[in-house]
C-alpha positions as CSV (number, residue, x, y, z in Angstrom):
1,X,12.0,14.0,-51.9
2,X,9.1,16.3,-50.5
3,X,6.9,15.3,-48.0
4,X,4.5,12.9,-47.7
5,X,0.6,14.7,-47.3
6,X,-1.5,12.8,-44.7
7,X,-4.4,13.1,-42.5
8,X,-6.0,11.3,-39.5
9,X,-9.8,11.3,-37.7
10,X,-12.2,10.1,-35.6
11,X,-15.7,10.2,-36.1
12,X,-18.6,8.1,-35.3
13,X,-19.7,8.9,-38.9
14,X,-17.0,7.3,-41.9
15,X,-17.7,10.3,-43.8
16,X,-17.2,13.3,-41.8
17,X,-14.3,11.3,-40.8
18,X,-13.2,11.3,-44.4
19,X,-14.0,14.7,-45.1
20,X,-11.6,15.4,-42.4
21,X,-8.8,13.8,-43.2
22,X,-9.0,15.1,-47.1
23,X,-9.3,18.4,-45.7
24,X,-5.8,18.1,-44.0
25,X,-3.7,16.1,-47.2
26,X,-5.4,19.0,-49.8
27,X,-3.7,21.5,-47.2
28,X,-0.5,20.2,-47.4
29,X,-0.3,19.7,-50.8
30,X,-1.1,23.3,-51.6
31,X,2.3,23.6,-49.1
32,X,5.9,24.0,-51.4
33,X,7.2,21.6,-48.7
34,X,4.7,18.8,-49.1
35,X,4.2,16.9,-52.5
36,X,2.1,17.7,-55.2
37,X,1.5,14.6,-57.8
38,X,1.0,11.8,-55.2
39,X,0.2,8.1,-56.6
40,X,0.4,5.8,-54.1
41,X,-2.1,6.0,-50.8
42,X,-1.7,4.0,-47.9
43,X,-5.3,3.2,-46.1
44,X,-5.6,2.3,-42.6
45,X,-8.5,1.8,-40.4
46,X,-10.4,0.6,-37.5
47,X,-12.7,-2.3,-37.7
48,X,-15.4,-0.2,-36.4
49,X,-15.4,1.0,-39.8
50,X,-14.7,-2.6,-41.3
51,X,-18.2,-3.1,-42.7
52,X,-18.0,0.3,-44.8
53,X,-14.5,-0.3,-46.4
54,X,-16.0,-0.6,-49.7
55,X,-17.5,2.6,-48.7
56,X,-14.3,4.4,-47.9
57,X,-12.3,3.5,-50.4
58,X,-14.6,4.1,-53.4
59,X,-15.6,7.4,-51.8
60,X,-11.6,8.5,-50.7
61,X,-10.7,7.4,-54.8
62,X,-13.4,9.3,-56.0
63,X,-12.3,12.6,-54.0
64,X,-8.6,11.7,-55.1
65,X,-8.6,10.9,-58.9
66,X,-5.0,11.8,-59.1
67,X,-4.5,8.5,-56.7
68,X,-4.2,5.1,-59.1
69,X,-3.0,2.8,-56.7
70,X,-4.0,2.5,-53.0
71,X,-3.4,-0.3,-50.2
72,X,-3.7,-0.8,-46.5
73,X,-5.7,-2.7,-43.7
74,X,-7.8,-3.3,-40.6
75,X,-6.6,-3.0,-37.0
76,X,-8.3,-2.7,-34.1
77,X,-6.5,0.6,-33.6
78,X,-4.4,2.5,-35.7
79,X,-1.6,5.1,-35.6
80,X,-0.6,8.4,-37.0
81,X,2.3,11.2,-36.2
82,X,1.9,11.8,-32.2
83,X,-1.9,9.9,-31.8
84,X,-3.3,6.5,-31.6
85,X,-6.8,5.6,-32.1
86,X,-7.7,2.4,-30.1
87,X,-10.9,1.1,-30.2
88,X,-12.7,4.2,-31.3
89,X,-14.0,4.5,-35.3
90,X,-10.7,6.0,-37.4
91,X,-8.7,6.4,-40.4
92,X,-5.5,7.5,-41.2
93,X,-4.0,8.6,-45.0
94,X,-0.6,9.0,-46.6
95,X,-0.2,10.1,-50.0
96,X,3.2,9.0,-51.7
97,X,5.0,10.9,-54.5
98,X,7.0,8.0,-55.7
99,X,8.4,7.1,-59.5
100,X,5.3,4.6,-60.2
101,X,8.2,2.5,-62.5
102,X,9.8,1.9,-58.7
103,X,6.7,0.2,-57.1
104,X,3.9,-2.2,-57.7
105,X,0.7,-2.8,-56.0
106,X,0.1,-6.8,-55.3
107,X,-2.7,-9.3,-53.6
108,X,-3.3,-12.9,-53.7
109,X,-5.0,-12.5,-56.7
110,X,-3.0,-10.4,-58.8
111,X,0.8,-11.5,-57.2
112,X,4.3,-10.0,-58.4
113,X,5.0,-10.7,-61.7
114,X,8.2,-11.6,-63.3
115,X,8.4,-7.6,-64.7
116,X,9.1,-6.3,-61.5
117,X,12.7,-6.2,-59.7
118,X,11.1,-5.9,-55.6
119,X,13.9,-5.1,-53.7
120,X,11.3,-4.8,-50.4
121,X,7.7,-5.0,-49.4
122,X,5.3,-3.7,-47.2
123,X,2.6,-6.3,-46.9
124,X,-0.3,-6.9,-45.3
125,X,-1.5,-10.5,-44.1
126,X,-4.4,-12.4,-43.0
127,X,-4.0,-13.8,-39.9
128,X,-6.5,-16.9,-40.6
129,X,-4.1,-18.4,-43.9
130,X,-2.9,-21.1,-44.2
131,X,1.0,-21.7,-44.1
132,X,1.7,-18.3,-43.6
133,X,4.8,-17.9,-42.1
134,X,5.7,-20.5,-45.2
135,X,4.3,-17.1,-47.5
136,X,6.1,-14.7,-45.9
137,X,8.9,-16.6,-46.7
138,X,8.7,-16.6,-50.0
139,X,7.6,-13.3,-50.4
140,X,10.9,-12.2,-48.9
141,X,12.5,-14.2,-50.9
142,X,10.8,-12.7,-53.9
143,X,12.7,-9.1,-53.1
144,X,16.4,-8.7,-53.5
145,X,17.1,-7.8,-50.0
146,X,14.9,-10.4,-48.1
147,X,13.4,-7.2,-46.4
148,X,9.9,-7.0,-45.5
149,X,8.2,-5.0,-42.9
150,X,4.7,-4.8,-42.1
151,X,2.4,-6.5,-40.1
152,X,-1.0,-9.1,-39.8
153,X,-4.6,-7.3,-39.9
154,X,-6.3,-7.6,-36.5
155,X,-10.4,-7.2,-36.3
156,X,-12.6,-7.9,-34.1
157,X,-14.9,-8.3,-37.3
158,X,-14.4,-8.8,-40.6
159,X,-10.3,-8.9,-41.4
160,X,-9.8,-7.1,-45.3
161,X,-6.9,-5.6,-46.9
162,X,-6.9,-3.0,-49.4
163,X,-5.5,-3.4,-53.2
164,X,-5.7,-1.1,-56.0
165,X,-3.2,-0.6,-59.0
166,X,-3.3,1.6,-62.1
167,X,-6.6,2.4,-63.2
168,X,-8.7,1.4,-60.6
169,X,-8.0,-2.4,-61.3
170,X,-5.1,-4.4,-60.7
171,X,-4.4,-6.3,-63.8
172,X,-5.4,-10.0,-63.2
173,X,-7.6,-8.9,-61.1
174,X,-10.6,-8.0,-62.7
175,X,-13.0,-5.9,-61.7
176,X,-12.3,-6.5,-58.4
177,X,-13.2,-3.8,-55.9
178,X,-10.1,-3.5,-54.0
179,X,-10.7,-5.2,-50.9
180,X,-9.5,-8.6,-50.2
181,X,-9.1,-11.0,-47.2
182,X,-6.9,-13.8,-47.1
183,X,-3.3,-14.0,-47.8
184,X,-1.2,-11.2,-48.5
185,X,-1.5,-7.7,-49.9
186,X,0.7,-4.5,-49.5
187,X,3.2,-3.1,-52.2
188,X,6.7,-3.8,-53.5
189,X,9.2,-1.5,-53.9
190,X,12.1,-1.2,-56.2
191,X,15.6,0.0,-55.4
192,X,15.5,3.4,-56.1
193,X,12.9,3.9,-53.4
194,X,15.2,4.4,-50.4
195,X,13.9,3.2,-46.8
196,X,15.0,2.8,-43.2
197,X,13.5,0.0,-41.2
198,X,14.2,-1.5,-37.4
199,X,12.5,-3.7,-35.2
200,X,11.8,-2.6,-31.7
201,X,11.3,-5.3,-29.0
202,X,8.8,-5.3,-25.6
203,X,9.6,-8.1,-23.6
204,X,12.2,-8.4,-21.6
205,X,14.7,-11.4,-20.8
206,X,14.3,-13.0,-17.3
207,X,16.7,-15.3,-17.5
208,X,20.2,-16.4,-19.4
209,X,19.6,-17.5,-23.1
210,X,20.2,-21.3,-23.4
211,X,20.8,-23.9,-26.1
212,X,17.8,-25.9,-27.2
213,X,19.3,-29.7,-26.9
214,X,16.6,-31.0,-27.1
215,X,13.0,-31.0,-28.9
216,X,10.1,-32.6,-30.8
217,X,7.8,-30.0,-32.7
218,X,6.9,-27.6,-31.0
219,X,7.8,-28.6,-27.2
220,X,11.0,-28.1,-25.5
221,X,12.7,-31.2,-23.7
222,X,15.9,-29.9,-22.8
223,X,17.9,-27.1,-22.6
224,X,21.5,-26.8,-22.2
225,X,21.0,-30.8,-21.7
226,X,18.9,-30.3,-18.8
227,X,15.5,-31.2,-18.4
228,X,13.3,-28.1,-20.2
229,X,10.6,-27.5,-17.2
230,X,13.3,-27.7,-14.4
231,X,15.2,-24.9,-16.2
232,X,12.1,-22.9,-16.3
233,X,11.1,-23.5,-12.9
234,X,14.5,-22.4,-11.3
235,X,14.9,-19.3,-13.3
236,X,11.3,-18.2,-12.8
237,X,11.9,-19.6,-9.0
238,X,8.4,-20.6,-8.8
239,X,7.7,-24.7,-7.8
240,X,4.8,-27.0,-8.9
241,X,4.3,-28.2,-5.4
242,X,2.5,-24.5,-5.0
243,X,0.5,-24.4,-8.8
244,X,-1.6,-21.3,-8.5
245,X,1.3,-19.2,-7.5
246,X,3.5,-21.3,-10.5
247,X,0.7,-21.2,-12.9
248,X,0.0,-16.9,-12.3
249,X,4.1,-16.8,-12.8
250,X,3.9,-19.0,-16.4
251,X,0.7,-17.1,-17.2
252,X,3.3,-13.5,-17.5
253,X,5.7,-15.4,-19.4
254,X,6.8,-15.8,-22.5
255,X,9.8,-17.5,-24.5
256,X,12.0,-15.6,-26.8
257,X,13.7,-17.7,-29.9
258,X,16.6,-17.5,-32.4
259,X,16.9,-19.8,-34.9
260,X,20.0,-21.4,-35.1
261,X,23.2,-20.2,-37.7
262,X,22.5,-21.1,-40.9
263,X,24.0,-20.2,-44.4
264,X,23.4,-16.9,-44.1
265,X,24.8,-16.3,-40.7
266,X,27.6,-18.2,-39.2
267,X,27.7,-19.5,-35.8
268,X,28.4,-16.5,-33.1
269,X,27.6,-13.9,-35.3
270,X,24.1,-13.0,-33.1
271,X,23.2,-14.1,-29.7
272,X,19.5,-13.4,-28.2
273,X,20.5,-11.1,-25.5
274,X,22.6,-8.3,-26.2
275,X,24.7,-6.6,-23.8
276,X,22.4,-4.3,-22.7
277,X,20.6,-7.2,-21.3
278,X,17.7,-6.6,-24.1
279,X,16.7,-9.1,-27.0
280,X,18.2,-8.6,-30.5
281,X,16.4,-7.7,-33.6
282,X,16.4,-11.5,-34.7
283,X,14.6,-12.6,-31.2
284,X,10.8,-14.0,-32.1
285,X,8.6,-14.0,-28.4
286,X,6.2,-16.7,-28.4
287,X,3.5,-17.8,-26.1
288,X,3.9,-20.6,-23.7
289,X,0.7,-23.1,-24.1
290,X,1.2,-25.9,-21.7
291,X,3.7,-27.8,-19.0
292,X,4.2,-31.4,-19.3
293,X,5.8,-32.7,-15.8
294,X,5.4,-36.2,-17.1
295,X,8.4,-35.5,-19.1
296,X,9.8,-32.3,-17.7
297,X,8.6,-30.3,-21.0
298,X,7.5,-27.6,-21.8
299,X,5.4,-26.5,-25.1
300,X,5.4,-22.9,-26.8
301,X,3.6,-22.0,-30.1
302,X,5.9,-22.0,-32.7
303,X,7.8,-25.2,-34.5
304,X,11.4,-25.8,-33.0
305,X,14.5,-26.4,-34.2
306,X,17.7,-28.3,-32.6
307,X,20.3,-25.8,-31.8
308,X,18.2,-22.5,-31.5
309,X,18.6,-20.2,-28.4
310,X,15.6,-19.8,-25.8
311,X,15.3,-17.5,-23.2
312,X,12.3,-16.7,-20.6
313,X,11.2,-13.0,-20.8
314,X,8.1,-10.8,-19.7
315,X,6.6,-8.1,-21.3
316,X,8.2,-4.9,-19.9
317,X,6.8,-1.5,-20.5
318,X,10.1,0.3,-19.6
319,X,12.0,-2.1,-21.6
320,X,9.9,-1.3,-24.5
321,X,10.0,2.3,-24.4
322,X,13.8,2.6,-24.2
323,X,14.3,0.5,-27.3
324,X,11.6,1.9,-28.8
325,X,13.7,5.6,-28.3
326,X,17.1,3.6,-29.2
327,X,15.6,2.5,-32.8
328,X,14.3,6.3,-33.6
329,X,17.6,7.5,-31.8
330,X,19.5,5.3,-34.7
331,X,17.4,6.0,-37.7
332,X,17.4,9.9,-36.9
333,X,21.3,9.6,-36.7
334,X,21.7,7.5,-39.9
335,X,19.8,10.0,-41.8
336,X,21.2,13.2,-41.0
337,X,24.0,14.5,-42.1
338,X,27.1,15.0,-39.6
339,X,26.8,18.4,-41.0
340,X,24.1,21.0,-41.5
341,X,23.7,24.1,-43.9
342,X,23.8,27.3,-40.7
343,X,20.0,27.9,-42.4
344,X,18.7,24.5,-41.4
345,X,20.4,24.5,-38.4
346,X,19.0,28.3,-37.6
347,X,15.8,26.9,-38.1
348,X,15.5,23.2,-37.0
349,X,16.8,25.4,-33.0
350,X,14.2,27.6,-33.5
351,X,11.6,28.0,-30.4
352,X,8.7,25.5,-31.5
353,X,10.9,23.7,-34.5
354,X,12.6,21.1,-32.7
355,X,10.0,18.9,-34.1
356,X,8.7,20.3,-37.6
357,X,9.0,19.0,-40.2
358,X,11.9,19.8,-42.3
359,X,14.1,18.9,-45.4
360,X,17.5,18.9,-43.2
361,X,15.6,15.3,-41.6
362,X,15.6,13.2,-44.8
363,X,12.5,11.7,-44.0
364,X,9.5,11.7,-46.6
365,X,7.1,9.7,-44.5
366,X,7.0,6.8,-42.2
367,X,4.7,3.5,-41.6
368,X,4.5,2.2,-37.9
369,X,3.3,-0.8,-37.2
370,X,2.6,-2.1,-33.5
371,X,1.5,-4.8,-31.8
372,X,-1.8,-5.1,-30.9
373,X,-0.9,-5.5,-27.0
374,X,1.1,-1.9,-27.0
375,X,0.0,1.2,-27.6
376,X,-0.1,3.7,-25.1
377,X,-2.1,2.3,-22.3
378,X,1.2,-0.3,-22.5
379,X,3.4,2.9,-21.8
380,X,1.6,4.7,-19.6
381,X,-1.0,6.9,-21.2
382,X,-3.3,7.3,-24.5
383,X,-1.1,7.7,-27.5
384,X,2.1,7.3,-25.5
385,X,4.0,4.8,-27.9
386,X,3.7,7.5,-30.8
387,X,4.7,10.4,-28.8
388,X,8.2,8.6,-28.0
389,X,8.0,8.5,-31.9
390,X,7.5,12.0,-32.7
391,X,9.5,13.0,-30.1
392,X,12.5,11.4,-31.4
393,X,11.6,11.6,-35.2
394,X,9.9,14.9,-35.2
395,X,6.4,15.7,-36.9
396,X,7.0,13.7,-40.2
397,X,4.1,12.5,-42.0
398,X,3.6,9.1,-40.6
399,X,0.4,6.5,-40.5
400,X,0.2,2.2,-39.7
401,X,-1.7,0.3,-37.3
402,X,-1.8,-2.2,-34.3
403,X,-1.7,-5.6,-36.4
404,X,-2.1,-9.7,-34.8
405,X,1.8,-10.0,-35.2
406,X,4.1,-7.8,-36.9
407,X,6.1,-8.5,-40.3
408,X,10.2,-7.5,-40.9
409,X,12.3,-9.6,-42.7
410,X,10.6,-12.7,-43.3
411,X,9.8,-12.9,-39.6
412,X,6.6,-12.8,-38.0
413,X,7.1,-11.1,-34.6
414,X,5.1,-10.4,-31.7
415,X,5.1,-8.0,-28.6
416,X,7.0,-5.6,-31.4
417,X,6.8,-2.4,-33.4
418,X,8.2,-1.9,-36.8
419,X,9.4,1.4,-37.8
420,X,10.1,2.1,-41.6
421,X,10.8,5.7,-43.1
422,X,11.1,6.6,-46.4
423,X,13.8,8.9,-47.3
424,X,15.5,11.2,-49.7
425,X,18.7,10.4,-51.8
């Protein structure tokens, strides 16, 4: 599989920004290493440029005829290989040369049909429906391997998706234009389209995990059959009796859940913290929203469940960039080969190589998507989250955005980044 072309800009004007980015994919495609005959495009872009999406995409399909299906999002910033553009006008664009029988393009409007065998997603959500973790739920249970990844759109304006298939039309669609808000959007893949996908985590745990005894909706009334609030209030060893210090404490804080074993997972087969002290991949962070001394409670914002595992955590900066390294540290080692031709390895140690792109890597392309309270003011500097990336993936092709909670399995995370490559046979 060659590589993926793509481009990335910024420019107060959408169309010099555009005229930008085409420059840099009809470069690469003119390159032996890059492909040729892309069909799929995958649009991302600030909401500075949200009330000109119609704009962009009529003007980007235009300018790349070749292109029949396109999709994508908002975010109030977006990513690209080694840059992030946060809160500035921008727009990044892959170009995919995939078997157009091994993917289909989908919306609310025009959903999977029974023709195609999904054996993952990307998708793209509104963060206003109804019932949507209930949706993502069934989307992933639409695809063979219960595997989503993507991530919420996140606007400070209007909140659209893009969807386009075939001919300029999704059929069922229309003559809708391509861009939709609401429910879910994004593209399904079949088998033969090979992908590598892990969840990094930023928060870290500040206390043991416990066993939720105890609970009615969404608030907590006992853990590890003690009283919810005085759990929390000895581990975080803060006391109500001084409330502006206790309330600036529970402010920082989150709560970080597993659901309990279920059919698909028997009992002791995951625990929240792993040894490293960090969360595991099936960890969801959510927000604490109020105290209830009254009855020693505590509520967070998500529906509980007798038997899950809860553990207090912050959001950590170092935390996050060392899992953040460990999950490009694993996908690089799962896709090259123990061994190397003595050509790619000549040229992969070459001065300046180290992070080119090359065939020896496996990697086509990659979609990151982040949440929208990283990015690299979280790790230290501007574009900081996706220089850990390219450091440790090299300069492939990649593109995604900082979404209002992030998408992998059937999920819906927070505080996370999902990283997903597409790779060769």
């Amino acid at each position: 599989m060659k590589l993926f072309p793509y481009g990335h800009a910024t420019h107060p004007q959408w169309r010099m920004a555009a005229g930008l980015v085409l420059a840099q994919v009809r470069a690469q495609m003119a390159l032996h290493s890059y492909a040729s005959a892309p069909t799929l495009a995958l649009l991302y872009i600030t909401d500075h440029y949200a009330d000109e999406a119609q704009a962009i995409l009529e003007h980007l399909s235009a300018e790349l005829p070749e292109i029949t299906d396109w999709s994508g999002t908002v975010g109030v910033g977006i990513a690209s290989n080694n840059v992030e553009y946060i809160d500035e006008p921008a727009l990044a664009l892959m170009l995919c040369e995939l078997p157009t029988d091994q993917y289909r393009v989908f919306s609310g409007v025009a959903p999977l049909g029974l023709g195609f065998e999904a054996h993952t997603a990307l998708v793209h959500a509104d963060p206003h429906t109804p019932d949507l973790g209930e949706l993502i739920d069934e989307m992933a249970a639409r695809t063979s391997s219960g595997y989503l990844f993507g991530g919420l759109s996140s606007s400070r304006s209007k909140m659209l998706q893009f969807a386009v298939g075939g001919n300029g039309n999704i059929k069922g669609q229309g003559a809708t234009p391509g861009i939709f808000s609401g429910g879910l959007s994004g593209v399904a893949f079949g088998e033969s389209v090979n992908l590598v996908s892990r969840v990094t985590q930023g928060c870290l745990p500040v206390s043991r995990a416990y066993r939720l005894s105890a609970s009615q909706n969404n608030v907590v009334t006992r853990l590890d059959d003690e009283p919810a609030l005085d759990v929390m209030l000895r581990d975080l060893k803060i006391s109500l009796n001084q409330p502006e210090q206790a309330l600036k404490v529970v402010r920082a804080t989150l709560v970080g859940l597993m659901r309990p074993p279920d059919h698909g997972r028997a009992a002791g087969d995951a625990v929240a913290i792993g040894r490293a002290g960090n969360f595991g991949s099936d960890v969801l962070v959510r927000h604490i929203i109020g105290l209830d001394p009254a009855r020693r409670a505590l509520a967070v914002s998500d529906q509980l469940e007798v038997g899950m595992q809860l553990a207090f955590c912050q959001r950590n900066a170092q935390a996050a960039k060392a899992d953040l390294m460990r999950v490009c540290a694993e996908i690089r080692e799962e896709l090259e080969p123990e061994e190397l031709p003595v050509q790619a390895l000549t040229e992969l140690a070459a001065v300046g190589a180290e992070s080119a792109p090359h065939p020896a890597r496996r990697i086509a392309g990659a979609v990151y998507v982040s949440c929208s309270g990283r990015g690299g003011p979280h790790f230290g500097g501007a574009s900081a989250e996706l220089q850990i990336v390219r450091r440790a993936l090299g300069d492939v092709p990649l593109v995604g955005f900082f979404a209002g909670g992030e998408i992998a399995r059937n999920h819906l995370y927070g505080y996370t980044g999902i990283l997903t490559v597409f790779t060769g046979a």
